[in-house]
Each structure stands twice: as structure tokens, then as C-alpha cells.
TORMIDO-63173 format. One record per residue (C-alpha): residue in one letter; x, y, z. Coordinates in steps of 0.001 Angstrom, whole numbers, plus 500000, padded with zeros to 6 digits. Example, Ala and Ser with C-alpha at 12.3 -4.5 7.8 and 13.67 -1.06 7.14 Angstrom:
<baros>
{baro 'a',{512300,495500,507800}}
{baro 's',{513670,498940,507140}}
</baros>
This chain:
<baros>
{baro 'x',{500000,500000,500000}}
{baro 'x',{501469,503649,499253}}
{baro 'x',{501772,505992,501977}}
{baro 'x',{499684,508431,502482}}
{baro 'x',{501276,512129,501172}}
{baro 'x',{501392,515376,503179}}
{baro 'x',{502817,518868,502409}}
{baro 'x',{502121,522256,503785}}
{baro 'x',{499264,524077,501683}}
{baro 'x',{500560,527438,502774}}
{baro 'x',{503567,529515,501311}}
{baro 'x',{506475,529919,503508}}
{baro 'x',{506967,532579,506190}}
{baro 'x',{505099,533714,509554}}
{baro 'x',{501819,533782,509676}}
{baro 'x',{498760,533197,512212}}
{baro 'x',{497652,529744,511299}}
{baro 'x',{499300,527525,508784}}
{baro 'x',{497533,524038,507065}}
{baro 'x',{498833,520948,506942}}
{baro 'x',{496898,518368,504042}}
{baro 'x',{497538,514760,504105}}
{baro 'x',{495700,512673,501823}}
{baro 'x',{495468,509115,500621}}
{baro 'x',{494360,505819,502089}}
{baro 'x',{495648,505385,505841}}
{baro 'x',{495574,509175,506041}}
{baro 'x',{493602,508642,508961}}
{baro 'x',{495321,505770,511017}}
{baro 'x',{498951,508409,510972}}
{baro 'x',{496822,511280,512033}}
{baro 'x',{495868,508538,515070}}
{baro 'x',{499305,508241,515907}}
{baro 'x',{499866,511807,516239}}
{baro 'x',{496731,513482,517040}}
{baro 'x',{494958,513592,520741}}
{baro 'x',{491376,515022,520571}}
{baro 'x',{489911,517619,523364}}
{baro 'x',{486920,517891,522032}}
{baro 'x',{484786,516463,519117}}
{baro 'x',{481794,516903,517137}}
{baro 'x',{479732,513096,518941}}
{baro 'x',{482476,512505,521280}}
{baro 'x',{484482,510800,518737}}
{baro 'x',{487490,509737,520520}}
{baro 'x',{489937,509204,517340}}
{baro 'x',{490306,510591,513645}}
{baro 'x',{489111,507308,512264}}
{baro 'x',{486052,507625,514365}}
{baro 'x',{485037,511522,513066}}
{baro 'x',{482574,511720,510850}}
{baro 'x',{483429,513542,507591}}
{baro 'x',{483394,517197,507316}}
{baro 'x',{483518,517603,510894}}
{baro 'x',{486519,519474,513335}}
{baro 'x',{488187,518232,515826}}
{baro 'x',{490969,520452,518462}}
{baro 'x',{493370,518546,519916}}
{baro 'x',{497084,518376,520128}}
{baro 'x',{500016,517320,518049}}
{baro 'x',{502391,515237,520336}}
{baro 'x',{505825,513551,519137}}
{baro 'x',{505216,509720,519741}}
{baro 'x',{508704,509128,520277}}
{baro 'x',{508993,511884,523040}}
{baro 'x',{505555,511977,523702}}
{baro 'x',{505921,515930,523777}}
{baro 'x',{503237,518041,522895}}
{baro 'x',{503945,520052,519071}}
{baro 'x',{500847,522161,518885}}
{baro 'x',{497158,522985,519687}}
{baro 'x',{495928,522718,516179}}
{baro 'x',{492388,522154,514424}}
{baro 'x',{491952,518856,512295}}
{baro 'x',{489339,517978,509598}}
{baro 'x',{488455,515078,508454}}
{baro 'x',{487425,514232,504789}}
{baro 'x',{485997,510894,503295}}
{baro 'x',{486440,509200,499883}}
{baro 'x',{485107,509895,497574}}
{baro 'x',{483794,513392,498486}}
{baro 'x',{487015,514999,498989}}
{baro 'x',{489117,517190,496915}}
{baro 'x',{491556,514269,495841}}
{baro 'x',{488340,511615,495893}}
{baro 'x',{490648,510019,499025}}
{baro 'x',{490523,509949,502875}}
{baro 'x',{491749,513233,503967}}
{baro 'x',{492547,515531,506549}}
{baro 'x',{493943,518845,507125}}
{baro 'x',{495306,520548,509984}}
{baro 'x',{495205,524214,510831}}
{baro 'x',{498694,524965,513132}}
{baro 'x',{500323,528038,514247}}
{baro 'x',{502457,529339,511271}}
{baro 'x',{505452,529639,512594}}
{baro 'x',{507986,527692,510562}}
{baro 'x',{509297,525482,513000}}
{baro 'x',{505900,524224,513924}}
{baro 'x',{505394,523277,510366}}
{baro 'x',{508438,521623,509724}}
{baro 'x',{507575,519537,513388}}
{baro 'x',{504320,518784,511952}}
{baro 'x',{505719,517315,508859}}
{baro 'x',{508563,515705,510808}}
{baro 'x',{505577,513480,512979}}
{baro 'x',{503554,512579,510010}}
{baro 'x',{506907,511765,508065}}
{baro 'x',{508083,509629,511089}}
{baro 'x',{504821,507616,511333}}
{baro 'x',{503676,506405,508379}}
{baro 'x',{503545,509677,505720}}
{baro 'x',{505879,510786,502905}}
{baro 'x',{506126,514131,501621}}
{baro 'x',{504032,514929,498497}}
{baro 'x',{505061,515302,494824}}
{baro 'x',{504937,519036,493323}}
{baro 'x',{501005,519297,492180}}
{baro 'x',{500145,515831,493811}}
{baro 'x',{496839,516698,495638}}
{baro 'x',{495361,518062,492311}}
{baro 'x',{497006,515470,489694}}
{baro 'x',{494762,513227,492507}}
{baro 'x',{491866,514526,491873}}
{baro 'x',{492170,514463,487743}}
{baro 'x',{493204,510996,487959}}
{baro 'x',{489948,510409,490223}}
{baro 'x',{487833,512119,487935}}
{baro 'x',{486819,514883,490051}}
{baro 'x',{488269,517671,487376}}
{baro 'x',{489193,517442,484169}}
{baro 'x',{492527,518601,483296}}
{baro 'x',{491885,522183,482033}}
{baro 'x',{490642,522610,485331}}
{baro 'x',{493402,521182,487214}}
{baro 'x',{495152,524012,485527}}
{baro 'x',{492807,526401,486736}}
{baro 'x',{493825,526063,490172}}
{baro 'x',{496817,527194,489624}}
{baro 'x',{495277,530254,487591}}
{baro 'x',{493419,530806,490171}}
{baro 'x',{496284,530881,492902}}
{baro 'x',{498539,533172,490128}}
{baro 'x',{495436,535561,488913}}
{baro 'x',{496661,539044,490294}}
{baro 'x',{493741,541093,488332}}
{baro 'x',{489989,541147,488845}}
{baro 'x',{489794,540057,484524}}
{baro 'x',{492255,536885,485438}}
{baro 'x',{490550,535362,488327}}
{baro 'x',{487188,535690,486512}}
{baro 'x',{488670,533853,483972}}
{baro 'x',{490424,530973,486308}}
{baro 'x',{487402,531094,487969}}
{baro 'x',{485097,529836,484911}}
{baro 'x',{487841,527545,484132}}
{baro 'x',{488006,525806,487640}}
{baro 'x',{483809,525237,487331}}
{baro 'x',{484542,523809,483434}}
{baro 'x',{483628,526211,481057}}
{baro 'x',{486187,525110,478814}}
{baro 'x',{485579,521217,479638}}
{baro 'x',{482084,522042,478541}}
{baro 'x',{482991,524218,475126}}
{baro 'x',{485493,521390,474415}}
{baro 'x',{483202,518544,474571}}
{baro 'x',{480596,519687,472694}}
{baro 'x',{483014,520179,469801}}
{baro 'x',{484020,516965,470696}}
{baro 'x',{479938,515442,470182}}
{baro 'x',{479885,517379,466893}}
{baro 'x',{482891,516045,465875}}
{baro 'x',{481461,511922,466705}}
{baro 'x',{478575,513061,465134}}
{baro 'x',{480653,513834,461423}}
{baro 'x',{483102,510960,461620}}
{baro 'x',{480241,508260,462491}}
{baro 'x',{478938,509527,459224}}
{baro 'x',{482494,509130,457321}}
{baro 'x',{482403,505768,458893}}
{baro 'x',{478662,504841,458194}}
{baro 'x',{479117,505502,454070}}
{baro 'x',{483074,504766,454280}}
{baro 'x',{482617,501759,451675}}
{baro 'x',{478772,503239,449896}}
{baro 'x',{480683,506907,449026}}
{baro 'x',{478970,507096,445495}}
{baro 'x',{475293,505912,446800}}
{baro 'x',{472689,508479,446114}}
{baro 'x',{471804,508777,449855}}
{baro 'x',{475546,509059,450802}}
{baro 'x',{475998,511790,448892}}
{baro 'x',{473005,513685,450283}}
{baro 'x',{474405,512795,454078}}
{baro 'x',{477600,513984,453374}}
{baro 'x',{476945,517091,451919}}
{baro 'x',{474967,517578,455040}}
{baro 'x',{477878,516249,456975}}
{baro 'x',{480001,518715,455427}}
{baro 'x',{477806,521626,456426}}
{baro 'x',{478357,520537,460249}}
{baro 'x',{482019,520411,459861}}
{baro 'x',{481561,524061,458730}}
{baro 'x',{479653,524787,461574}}
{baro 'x',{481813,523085,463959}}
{baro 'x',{485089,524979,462671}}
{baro 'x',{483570,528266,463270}}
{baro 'x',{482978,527545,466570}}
{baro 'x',{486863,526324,466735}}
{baro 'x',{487595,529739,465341}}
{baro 'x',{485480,531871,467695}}
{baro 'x',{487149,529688,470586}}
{baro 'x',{490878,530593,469621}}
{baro 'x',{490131,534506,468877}}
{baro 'x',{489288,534770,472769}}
{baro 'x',{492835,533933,473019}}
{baro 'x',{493743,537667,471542}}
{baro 'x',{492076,538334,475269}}
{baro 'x',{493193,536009,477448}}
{baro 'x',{496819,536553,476382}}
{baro 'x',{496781,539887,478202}}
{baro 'x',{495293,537753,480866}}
{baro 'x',{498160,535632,481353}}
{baro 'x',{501033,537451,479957}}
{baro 'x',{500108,540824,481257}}
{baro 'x',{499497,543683,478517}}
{baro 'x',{502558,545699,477789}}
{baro 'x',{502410,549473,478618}}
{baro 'x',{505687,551120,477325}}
{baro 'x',{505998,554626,478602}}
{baro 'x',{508474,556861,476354}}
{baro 'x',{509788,560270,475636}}
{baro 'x',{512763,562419,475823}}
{baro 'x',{514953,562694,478225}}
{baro 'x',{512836,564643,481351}}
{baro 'x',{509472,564243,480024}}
{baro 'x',{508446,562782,483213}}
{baro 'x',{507853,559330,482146}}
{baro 'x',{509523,557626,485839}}
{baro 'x',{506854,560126,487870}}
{baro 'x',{504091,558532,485825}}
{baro 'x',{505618,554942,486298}}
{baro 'x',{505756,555919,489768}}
{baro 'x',{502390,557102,489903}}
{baro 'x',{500778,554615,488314}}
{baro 'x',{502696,551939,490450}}
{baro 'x',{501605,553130,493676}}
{baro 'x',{505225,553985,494872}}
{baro 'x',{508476,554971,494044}}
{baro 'x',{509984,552553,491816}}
{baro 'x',{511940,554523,489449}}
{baro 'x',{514382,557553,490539}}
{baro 'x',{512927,561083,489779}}
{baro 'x',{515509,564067,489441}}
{baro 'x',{515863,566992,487471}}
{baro 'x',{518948,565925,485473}}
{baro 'x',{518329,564749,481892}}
{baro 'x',{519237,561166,481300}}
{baro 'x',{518469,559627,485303}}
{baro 'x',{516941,556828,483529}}
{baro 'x',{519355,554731,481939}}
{baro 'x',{517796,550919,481463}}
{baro 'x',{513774,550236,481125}}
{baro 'x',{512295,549731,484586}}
{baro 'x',{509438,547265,485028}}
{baro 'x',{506371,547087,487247}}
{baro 'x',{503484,544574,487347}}
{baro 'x',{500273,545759,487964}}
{baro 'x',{496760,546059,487092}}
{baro 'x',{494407,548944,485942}}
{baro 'x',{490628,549126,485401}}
{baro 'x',{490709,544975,486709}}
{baro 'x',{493180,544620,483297}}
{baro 'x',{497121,543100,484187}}
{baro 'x',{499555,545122,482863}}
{baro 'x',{503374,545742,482963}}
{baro 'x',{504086,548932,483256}}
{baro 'x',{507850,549863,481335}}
{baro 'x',{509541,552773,481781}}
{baro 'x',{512252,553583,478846}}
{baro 'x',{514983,555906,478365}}
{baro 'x',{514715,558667,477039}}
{baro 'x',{514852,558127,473364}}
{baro 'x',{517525,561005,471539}}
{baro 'x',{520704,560828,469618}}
{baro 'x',{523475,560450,471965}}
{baro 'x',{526944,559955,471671}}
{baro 'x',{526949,558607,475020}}
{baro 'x',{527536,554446,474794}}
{baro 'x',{525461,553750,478432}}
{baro 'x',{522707,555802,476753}}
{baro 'x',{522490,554265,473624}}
{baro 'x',{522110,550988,475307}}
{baro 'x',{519452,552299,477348}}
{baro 'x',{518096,553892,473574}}
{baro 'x',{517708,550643,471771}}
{baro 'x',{516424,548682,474777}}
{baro 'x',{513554,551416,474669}}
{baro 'x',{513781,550929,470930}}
{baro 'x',{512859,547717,471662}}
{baro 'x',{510150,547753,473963}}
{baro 'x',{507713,549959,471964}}
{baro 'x',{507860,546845,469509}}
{baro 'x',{506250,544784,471962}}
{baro 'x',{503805,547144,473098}}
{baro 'x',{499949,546777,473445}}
{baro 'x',{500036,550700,474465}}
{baro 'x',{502478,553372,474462}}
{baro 'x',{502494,556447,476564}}
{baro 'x',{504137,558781,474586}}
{baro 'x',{505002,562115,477031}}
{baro 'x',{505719,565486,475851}}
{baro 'x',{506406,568696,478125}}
{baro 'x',{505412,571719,477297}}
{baro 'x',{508981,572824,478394}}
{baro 'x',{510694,570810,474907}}
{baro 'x',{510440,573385,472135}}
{baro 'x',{511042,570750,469358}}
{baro 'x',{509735,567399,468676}}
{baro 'x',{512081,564575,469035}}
{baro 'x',{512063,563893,465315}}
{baro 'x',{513931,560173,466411}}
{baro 'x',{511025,559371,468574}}
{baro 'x',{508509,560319,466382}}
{baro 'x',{509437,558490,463521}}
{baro 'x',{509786,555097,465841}}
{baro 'x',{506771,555492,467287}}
{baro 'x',{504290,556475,464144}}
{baro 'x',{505890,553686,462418}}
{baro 'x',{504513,551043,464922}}
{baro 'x',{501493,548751,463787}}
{baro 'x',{497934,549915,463496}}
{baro 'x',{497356,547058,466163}}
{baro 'x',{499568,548842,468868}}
{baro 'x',{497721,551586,470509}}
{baro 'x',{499315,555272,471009}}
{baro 'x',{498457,557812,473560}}
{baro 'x',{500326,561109,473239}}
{baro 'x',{500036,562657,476662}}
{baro 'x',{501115,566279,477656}}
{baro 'x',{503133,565868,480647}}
{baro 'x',{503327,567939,484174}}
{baro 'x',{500383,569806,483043}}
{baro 'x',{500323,571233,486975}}
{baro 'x',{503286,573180,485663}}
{baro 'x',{501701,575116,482225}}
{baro 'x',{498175,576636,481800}}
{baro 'x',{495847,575443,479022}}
{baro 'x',{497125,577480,476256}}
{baro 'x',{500130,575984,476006}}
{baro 'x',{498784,572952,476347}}
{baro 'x',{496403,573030,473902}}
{baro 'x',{499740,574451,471173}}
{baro 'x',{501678,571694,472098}}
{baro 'x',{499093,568777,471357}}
{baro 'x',{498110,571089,467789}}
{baro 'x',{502118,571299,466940}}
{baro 'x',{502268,567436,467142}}
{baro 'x',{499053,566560,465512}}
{baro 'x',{499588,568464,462924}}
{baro 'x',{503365,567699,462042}}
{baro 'x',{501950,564045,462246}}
{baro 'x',{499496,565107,459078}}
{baro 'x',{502496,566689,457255}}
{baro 'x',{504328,563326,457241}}
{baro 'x',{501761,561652,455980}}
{baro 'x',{502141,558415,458405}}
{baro 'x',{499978,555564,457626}}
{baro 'x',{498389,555791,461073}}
{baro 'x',{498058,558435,463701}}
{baro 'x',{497170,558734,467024}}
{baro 'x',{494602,556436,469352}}
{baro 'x',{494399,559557,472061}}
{baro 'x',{495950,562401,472831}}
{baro 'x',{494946,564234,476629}}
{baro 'x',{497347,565830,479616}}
{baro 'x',{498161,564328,482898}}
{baro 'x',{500377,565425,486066}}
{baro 'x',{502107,562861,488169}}
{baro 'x',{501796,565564,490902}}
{baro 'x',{498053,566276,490807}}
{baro 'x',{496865,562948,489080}}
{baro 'x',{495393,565015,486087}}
{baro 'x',{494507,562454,483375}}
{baro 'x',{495145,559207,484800}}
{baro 'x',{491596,558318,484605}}
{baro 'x',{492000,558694,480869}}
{baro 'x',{494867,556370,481064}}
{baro 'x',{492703,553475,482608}}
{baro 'x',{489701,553910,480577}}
{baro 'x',{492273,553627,477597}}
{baro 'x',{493658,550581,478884}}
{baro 'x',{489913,549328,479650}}
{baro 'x',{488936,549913,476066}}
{baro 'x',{492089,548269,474493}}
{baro 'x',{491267,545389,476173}}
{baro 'x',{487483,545169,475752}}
{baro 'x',{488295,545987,471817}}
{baro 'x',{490223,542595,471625}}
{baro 'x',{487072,540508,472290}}
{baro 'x',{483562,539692,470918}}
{baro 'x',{480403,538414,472132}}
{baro 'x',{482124,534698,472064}}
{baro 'x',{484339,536135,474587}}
{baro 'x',{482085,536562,477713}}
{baro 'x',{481280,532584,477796}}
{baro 'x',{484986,531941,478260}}
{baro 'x',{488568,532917,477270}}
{baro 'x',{491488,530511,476415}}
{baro 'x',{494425,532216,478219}}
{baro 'x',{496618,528780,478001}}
{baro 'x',{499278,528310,474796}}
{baro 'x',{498805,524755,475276}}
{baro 'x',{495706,524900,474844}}
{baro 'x',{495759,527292,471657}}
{baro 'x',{498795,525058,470201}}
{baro 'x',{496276,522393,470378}}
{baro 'x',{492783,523814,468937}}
{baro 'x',{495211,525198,466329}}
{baro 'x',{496253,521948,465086}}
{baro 'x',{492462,520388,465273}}
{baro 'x',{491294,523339,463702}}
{baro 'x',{493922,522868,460748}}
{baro 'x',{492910,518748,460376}}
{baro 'x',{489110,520083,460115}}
{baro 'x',{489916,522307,456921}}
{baro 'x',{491648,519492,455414}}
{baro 'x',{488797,517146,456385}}
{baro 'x',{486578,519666,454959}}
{baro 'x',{488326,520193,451636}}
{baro 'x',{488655,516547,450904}}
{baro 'x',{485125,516078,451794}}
{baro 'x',{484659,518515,449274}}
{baro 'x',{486491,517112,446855}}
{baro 'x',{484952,514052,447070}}
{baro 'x',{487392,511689,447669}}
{baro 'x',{487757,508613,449576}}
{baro 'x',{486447,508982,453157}}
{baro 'x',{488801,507357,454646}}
{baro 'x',{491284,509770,455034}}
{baro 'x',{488641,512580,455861}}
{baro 'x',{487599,510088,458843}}
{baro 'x',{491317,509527,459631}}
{baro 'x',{491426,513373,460088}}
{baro 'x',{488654,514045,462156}}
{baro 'x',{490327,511238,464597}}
{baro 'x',{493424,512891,465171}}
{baro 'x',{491665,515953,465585}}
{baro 'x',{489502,514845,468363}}
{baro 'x',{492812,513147,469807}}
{baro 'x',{494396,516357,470083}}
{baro 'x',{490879,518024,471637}}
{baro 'x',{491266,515258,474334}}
{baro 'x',{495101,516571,475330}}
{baro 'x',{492828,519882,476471}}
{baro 'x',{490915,518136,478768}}
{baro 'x',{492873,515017,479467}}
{baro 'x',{490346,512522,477601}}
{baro 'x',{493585,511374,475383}}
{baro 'x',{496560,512827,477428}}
{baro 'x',{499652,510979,478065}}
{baro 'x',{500935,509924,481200}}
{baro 'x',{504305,512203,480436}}
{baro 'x',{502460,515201,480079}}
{baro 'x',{500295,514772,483188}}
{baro 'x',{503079,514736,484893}}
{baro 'x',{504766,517380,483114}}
{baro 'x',{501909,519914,484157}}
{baro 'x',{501536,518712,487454}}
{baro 'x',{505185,518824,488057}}
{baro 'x',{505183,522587,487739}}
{baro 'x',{502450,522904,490687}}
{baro 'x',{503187,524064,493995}}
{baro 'x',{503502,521083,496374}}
{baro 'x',{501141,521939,498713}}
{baro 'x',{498372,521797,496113}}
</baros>
């Protein structure tokens, strides 16, 4: 019989309670060996004799020593209606470290081993109580750091996708039994009428695979964060807007042209959306060889932007011709938002000049696109930041449809593989078409239902179940 596992479900460091999970069969019988009840829901005088779902408190004592570890909590939770579908229990300590690793060290010493990376929820796919796009939920769910991302986990975790994928899946059956039924009659007057009809569902089927993977062009920003490049000249004040926009001072404000010499990073979110906010250097000709590294990394970053920031001052009198030209050159896709900075420091008037004398030089180079928005803000009075977020809002919400409220695929793995079924149903589809044999059009719709099944773990292989699970936390 394999030990039960256990593992600490709570990150490390001090905290006021800490939990403990062991799971698996003879979970119960080591938490005996270890665990004293005070007091009981019906008296129960051991874990084996709790009823499930119920608390006991009690103490942890060493066996060996018979010394007492910790008052703690314990819960008790029966197969199959637990989390892994096996005897379980948890217990709620103190979280100080040492009392964990104590806790671990009894259980370890009497009967437990310490649990594999991802082991309580690769348990509960293997059980059948999630599927494995959920599975990976949970760990969406633990990582989502915007309102948009746990929303998403969140209709994961309760099998949204599970329940898109499948029905593919059923209309998928449906079109290959029919392949199969007239495999060897192709020519047969009634044949031909089925398959046309046949055809007609694939159609249908691989616009539904299409409206599934453009969600993706949301749920990327979900999971990758979208990219918000902030750039300008030297002293624009693009590290007081980083700052700002951060919540605290990650980037070093002075008055000296230049402070910023490397792009500066923070992870946040705005209007619920996750976003990385960069802050470049300022982009100019320089002679300068620490600045010109700090150019073309900027250089860089506004080619993997979602949205850049562009900051002028009223105080430049020209226009960075340089910057300009880099950023009206970037694609139609990439959103631009030229922003009159410290605008707590000029009145209106010059404000106003300022966002003409760009706008119109803009027209007399004829770019191929111009600009998204153009406003003022002040990292000192917060002028315009509410412009900012509703920008960010409405780059987001412009990357979806109606499709994209049901549920969003934020997982490559998942978009590698809809990809590929999505390219075996056009082949299927144009050699249906052409009226060929059907047995390669069958053949087709197999593989593409094979690689359906690696979403939800209907035809997954044992290496990449344990590939995903291995990159799980252990105490989940």
C-alpha cells in the first residue's frame, strides 16, 4: 500500500495559522498516531472515528517523546467526496515555521511521505473529480493578480472550457460516424446527400473552433500581462508617471536629463486589466555608449507594446524627430496615447499648442496611422490618469467579441492544440469537398479529436500529466 502524502498548503513565512493536508488511504490511522482530541463533534474519541466534514481540536504530540507540538484544528474528509476523491485531513497549526516543519517531521516519522509538486490536484484528475483544464485552473486561480484573470480561472476551475470542448468533441462523433457509416457506399445516392449535410456541420463546427481561439487575443493579456511602454525624451516625466501609476516609488525622479538609463518594470493592474508597466529611456541621439544601450532597449520595447504612453512637456520646444518616427511607424494594432506631461506646471494654452504642433506635424508626414488619444496628465496632481485606465479598459474590451464573455482561452497549450484540430478540420473539409475517399477525411477528424482530448485530458499521456503537474506548487 502507498503511503499516504502530506505537504504544507501554505507559502512559507510567519503567519497566524498555517495548514497541513495529508491525503490518501491510511491518512487517517497516521493522524491517530499523532493526534489527541479535546473535544469532538459526537464525542468521537479518534480521527478514524470523526465523521466527515467535521473538526476536531486537539494536540500534536511527538510519539517518540511523547511531547506536545501544537494545539491545532483537524478535519476530516471521506472518499470519495474529497478534493483528491481520498481519505483526507487537514490541519490548521500556528504558522510559525518550526511548527510546520515539526508537523511534517511526525507525520513523516509515522507512516507519511512528503508529496510530489502538484500531487493533491494530479489526485483529483486521475479520480475524475476535474478534468485537466481545470486542474490548471487552480493554479490560475492561485497566480490571477487582476479582477479580469481570476474571473477567467474562475470559469475555468467550474469547466467552462471542459464544457465548450466537449461539445466540439459530440459534433465532431457526430461527422466521423457519418464518414464511417458511408466509408465503403461513398457514390450511393443517399451518401451523397448525408455527406453534403455532413460537410455543412464540419463548417459549423470549425467556426465555433475559430470563435474559441480569437478569445485567446484576450486572454493573452490575461496571462502574459498587457505591455504598457511609457516613452519620451529625456525629462518628460515618464519615471513620475511609472511611479504614479505603480503606487510607489519605483523609478528615481531628478531633474537631470538622462536619470533613467535601462527600462524599469512594474506589474500591475488597471481598470481589473494586468499590465506591465515599462519605463524607457529617454529616446535622443546620443553619443553617450550607456545611453544608447538604454536607447535601443527602449527601441525595443515599443515593439512589443499593446500601448504606448508617449510624454511630451510643454517645456521641449522641438519634437524629438527620432522618437517620432519610431513610434508612428509602429502597427495599426499597437495603441498610442500622446500625453502632455506635468500639466500642473503650464496653463491650458500651452497645452492646447503643444498637442496642435504634434498633431499636425503628424498630418504633414503623411504616416499611415496616427494617434489612438491624445489628453494631459500630472504625476503631481493625478490630472489624466483616469484617461489612462479607461484607455487601457477599452484596448482590452476591443480585443474581444460576444464569444468572449462565455469563456477565454488564456493557456498556449491549449491554443497550440485547437490550432492543430482546427487545421485537420479544413483538410477534412476540403477533401470532403472534393469528394474523395472517406477514409482519410475520417482519419482526420480522429486525430483531431485526439488532440481536443490533450485539452481536457480525455487522450493525454501519462508524460504530460506529469509534466503539468510537476510545475504545481507542492502543497496543492
Amino acid at each position: 500500500m502507498d503511503k499516504p502524502y502530506c505537504a504544507c498548503a501554505t507559502p512559507p513565512g510567519v503567519s497566524g495559522i498555517a495548514v497541513i493536508r495529508m491525503a490518501g488511504e491510511g491518512s487517517c490511522e497516521v493522524a491517530d498516531k499523532v493526534f489527541t482530541i479535546r473535544r469532538a463533534a459526537g464525542d468521537a474519541r479518534t480521527v478514524s472515528g470523526m465523521s466527515g466534514y467535521t473538526v476536531a481540536y486537539g494536540l500534536i504530540k511527538d510519539p517518540s517523546t511523547g511531547k506536545v507540538v501544537d494545539e491545532v484544528m483537524l478535519t476530516r474528509f471521506c472518499a470519495p467526496h474529497s478534493y483528491t476523491g481520498e481519505d483526507s485531513v487537514e490541519i490548521s497549526c500556528h504558522g510559525g515555521l518550526t511548527v510546520r516543519q515539526e508537523i511534517l517531521r511526525v507525520l513523516l516519522e509515522n507512516g507519511a511521505r512528503m508529496a510530489e509538486p502538484g500531487e493533491f490536484t494530479k489526485k483529483a484528475f486521475l479520480s475524475g473529480k476535474m478534468d485537466l483544464s481545470q486542474a490548471e485552473a487552480v493554479m490560475d486561480v492561485i497566480a490571477a493578480d487582476s479582477d479580469l484573470a481570476l474571473r477567467a480561472a474562475n470559469s475555468h476551475l467550474q469547466g467552462s472550457l471542459k464544457t465548450k470542448i466537449r461539445e466540439l468533441c459530440d459534433d465532431l462523433y457526430s461527422c466521423m460516424a457519418v464518414f464511417e457509416m458511408w466509408i465503403d457506399e461513398p457514390d450511393d445516392e443517399d451518401a451523397l446527400k448525408a455527406l453534403a449535410r455532413n460537410t455543412n456541420a464540419l463548417s459549423s463546427a470549425r467556426e465555433k473552433m475559430r470563435d474559441l481561439l480569437s478569445t485567446y487575443r484576450q486572454g493573452r493579456i490575461l496571462s502574459e500581462r498587457m505591455n504598457i511602454v511609457i516613452c519620451g525624451i529625456p525629462n518628460s516625466g515618464k519615471s513620475s508617471l511609472l511611479n504614479y501609476l505603480s503606487g510607489y516609488d519605483r523609478a528615481i525622479v531628478t531633474d537631470v536629463p538622462g536619470t533613467t538609463r535601462d527600462t524599469l518594470e512594474v506589474s500591475t493592474s488597471m481598470s481589473g486589466v494586468p499590465v506591465k508597466l515599462i519605463d524607457t529611456a529617454g529616446i535622443r541621439e546620443t553619443d553617450d555608449v550607456v545611453e544608447a544601450i538604454g536607447v535601443n532597449r527602449a527601441t525595443d520595447a515599443l515593439s512589443e507594446a499593446d500601448i504606448v504612453l508617449w510624454l511630451v512637456s510643454c517645456e521641449e520646444e522641438d519634437i524629438e524627430e527620432t522618437l517620432m518616427e519610431r513610434i508612428m511607424n509602429l502597427p495599426k494594432e499597437t495603441k498610442i496615447g500622446l500625453l502632455i506631461s506635468k500639466s500642473d506646471t503650464a496653463d491650458e494654452s500651452s497645452i492646447g499648442k503643444k498637442k496642435s504642433m504634434i498633431e499636425d506635424t503628424i498630418r504633414e508626414k503623411n504616416y499611415s496611422r496616427g494617434l489612438d488619444f491624445c489628453g494631459s496628465i500630472s504625476a503631481q496632481t493625478g490630472e489624466g490618469i483616469k484617461e489612462i485606465e479607461d484607455l487601457v479598459r477599452k484596448t482590452y474590451d476591443e480585443l474581444g467579441s460576444a464569444h468572449a464573455q462565455e469563456v477565454l482561452l488564456t493557456n498556449q497549450r491549449h491554443v497550440d492544440h485547437l490550432s492543430t484540430a482546427l487545421t485537420k478540420i479544413d483538410r477534412c473539409i476540403e477533401l470532403s469537398r472534393a469528394g474523395v475517399s472517406l477514409e482519410e477525411p475520417s482519419l482526420l477528424l480522429r486525430t483531431a479529436l485526439e488532440e481536443l482530448g490533450e485539452i481536457t485530458g480525455d487522450s493525454v499521456s501519462d508524460t504530460l500529466v506529469d509534466t503539468i503537474f510537476s510545475r504545481f506548487c507542492v502543497g496543492k
